[in-house]
PAGUTI-702789 format. One record per residue: x, y, z of N, C-alpha, C in turn; residue number from 1. Coordinates in steps of 0.02 Angstrom, whole numbers, plus 50000, padded with zeros to 5 digits. Example, Ala and Ser with C-alpha at 12.3 -4.5 7.8 and 13.67 -1.06 7.14 Angstrom:
REM residues 2
nx	ny	nz	cax	cay	caz	cx	cy	cz	i
50660	49716	50390	50615	49775	50390	50660	49835	50390	1
50642	49888	50354	50684	49947	50357	50645	50002	50394	2
***
This chain:
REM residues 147
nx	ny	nz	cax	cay	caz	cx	cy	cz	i
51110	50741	51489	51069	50682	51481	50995	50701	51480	1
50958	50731	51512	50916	50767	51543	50886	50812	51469	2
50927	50854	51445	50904	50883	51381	50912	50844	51315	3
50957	50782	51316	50936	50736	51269	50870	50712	51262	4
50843	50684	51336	50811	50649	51349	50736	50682	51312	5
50738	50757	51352	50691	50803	51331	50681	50807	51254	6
50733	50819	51226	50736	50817	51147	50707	50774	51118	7
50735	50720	51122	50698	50674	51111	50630	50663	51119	8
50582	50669	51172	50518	50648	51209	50474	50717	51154	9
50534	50752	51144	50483	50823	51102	50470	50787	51016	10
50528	50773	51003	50521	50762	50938	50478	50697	50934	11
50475	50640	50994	50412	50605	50979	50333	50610	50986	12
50345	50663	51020	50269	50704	51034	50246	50735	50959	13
50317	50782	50940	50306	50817	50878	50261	50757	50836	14
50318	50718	50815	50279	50669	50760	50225	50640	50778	15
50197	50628	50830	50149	50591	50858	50072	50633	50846	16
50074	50712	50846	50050	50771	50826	50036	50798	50773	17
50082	50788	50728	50088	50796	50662	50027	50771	50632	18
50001	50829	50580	49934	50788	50536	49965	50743	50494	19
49915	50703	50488	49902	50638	50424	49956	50665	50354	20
49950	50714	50337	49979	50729	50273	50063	50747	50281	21
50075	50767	50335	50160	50748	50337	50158	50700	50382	22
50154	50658	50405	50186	50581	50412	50201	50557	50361	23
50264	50532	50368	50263	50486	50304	50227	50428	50319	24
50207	50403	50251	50181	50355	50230	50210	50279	50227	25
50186	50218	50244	50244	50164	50208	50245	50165	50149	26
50294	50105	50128	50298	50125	50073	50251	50051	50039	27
50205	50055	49995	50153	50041	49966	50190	49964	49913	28
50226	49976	49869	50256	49950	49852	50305	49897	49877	29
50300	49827	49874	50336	49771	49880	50401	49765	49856	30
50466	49761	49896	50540	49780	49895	50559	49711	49844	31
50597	49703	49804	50640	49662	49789	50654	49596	49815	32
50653	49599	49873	50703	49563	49898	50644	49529	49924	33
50567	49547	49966	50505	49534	49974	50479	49480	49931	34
50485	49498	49872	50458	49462	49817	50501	49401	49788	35
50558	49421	49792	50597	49342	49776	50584	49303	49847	36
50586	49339	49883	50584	49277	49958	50525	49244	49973	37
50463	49282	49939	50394	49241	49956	50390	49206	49904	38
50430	49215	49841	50415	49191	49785	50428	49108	49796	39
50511	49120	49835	50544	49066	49862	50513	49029	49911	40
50456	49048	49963	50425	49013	50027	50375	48982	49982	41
50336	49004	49926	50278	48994	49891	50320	48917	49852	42
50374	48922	49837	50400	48854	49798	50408	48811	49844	43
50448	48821	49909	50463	48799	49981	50399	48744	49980	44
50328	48770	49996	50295	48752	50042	50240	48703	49986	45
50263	48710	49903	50246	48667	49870	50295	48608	49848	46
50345	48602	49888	50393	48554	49890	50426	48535	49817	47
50440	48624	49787	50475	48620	49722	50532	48629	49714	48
50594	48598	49731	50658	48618	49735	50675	48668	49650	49
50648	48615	49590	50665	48652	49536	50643	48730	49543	50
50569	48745	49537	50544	48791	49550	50575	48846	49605	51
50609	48809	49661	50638	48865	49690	50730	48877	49660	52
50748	48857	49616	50789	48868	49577	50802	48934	49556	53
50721	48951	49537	50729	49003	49495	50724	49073	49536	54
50735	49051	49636	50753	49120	49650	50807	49122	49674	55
50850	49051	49648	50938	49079	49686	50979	49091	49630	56
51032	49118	49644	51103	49121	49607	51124	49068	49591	57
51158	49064	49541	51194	48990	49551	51238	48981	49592	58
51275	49017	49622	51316	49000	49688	51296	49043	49739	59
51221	49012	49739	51178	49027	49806	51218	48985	49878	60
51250	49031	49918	51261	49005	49976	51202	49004	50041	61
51226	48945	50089	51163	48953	50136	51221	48936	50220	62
51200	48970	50275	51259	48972	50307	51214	48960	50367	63
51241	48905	50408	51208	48911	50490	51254	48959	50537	64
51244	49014	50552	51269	49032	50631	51257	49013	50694	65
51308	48995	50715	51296	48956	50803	51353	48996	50850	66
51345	49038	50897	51379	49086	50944	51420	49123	50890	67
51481	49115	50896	51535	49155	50860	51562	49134	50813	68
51516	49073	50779	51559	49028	50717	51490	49031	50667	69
51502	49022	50589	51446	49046	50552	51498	48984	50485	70
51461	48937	50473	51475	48862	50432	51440	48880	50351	71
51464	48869	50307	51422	48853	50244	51401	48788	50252	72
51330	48784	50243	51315	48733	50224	51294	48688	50164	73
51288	48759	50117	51303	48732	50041	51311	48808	50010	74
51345	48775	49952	51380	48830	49912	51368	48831	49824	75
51314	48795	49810	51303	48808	49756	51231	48785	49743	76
51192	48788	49681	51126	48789	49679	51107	48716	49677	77
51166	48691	49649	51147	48604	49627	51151	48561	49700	78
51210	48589	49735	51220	48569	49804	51138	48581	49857	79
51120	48657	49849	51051	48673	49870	51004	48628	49851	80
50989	48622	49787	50930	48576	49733	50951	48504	49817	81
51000	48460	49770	51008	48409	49826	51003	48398	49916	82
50998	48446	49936	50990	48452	50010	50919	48448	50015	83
50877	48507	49971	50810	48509	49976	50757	48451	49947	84
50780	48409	49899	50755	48363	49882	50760	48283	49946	85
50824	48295	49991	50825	48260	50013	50775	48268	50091	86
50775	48331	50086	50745	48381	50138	50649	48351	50159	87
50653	48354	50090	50556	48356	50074	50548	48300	50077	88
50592	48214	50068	50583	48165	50070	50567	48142	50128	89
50632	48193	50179	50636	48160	50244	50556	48193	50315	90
50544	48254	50280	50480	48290	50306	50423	48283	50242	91
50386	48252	50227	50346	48266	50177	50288	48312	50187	92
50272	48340	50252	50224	48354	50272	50242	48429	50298	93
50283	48451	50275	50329	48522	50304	50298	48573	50273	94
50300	48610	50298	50288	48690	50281	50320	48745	50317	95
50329	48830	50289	50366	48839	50329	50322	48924	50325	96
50318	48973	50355	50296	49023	50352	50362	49109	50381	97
50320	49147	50336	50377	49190	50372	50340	49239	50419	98
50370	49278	50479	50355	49316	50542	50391	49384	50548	99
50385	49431	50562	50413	49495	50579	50466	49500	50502	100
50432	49519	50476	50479	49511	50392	50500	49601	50412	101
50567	49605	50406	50601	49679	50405	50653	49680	50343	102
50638	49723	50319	50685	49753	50242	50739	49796	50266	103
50799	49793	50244	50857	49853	50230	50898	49829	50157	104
50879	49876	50125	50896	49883	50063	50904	49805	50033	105
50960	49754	50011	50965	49684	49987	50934	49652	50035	106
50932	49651	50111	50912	49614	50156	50853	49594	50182	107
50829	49547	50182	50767	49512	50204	50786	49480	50266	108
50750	49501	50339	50754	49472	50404	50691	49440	50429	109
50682	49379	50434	50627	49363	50472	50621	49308	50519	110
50583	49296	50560	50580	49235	50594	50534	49177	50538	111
50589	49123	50521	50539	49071	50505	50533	49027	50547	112
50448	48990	50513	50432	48940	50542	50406	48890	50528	113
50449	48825	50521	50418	48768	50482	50377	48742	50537	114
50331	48714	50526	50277	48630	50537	50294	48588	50502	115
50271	48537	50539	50267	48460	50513	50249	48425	50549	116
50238	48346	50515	50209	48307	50547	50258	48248	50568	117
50246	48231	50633	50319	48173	50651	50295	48115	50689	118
50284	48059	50683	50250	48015	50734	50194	48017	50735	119
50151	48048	50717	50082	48074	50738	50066	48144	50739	120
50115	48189	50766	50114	48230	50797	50159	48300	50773	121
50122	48358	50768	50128	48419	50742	50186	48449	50771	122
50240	48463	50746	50320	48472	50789	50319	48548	50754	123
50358	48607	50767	50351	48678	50756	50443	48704	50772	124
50464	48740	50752	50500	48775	50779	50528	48846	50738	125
50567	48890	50775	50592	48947	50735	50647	48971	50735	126
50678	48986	50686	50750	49033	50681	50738	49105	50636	127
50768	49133	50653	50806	49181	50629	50833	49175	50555	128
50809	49215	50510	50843	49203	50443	50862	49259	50442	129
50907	49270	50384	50916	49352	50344	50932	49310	50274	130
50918	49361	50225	50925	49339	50176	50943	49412	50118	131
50999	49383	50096	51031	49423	50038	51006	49418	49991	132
50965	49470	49943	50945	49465	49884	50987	49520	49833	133
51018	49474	49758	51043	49533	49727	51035	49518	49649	134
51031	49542	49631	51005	49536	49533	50935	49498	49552	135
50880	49498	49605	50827	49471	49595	50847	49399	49607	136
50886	49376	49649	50877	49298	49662	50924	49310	49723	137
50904	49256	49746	50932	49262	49828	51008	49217	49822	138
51050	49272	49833	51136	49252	49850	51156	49198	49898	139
51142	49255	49977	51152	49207	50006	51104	49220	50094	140
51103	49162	50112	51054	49158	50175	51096	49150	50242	141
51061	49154	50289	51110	49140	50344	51046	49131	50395	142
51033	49050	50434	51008	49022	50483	51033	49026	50546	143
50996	49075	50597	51017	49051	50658	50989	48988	50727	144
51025	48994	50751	50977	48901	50780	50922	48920	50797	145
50874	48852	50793	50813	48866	50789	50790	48853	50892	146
50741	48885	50885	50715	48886	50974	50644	48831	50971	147
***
């Protein structure tokens, strides 16, 4: 345990040591999956259901997870279109932003976070997304409850 431990603590020293020119670098370039999803928050937060059309599949699924059970909540784009139109009626004042955005290869993970206005008064909350991107439009999503 002891010479793991050591191993370890070396090789983070190593890199920590290392000049500027071998570190790697990030990577500079905006992933796939980055760009359909802001493309998608950018339609989101102008309350364009059509417009965000054009970053799902047509049998764009969207799925809530709650403990050990994970629900579709719609399963196709026209089903989507209709949720979100009914969505923007019922919040007109919504917006939603994304937080700790992490990439692995198709996958987009982030905390979102809508606002709005309710009564008077500025209401907030956040979940957990991930989001599947594949041919450049987002497949399928998966919401976890919001805090």
């Amino acid at each position: 345990m002891l010479v793991r431990l050591g191993i370890a603590m070396f090789l983070l020293v190593t890199a920590a040591c290392a000049p500027d020119a071998e570190r790697a670098a990030p990577p500079s370039a905006t992933s796939d999956a980055e760009r359909v999803v802001t493309g998608l928050m950018e339609a989101f937060n102008a309350h364009d259901p059509d417009k965000m059309r054009d970053y799902w599949h047509g049998d764009v699924q969207w799925f809530e997870v709650s403990g050990n059970q994970s629900s579709a909540v719609t399963t196709s784009a026209s089903q989507l279109h209709t949720e979100l139109v009914a969505y923007f009626e019922a919040y007109p004042t919504v917006s939603s932003s994304l937080e700790n955005i992490s990439i692995n290869g198709n996958y987009l993970t982030a905390l979102e976070r809508p606002v709005w206005e309710q009564d008077g008064e500025r209401k907030s909350q956040a979940s957990i997304v991930v989001y599947e991107v594949t041919d450049g439009k987002v497949k399928r999503f998966w919401y976890y409850p919001p805090q």
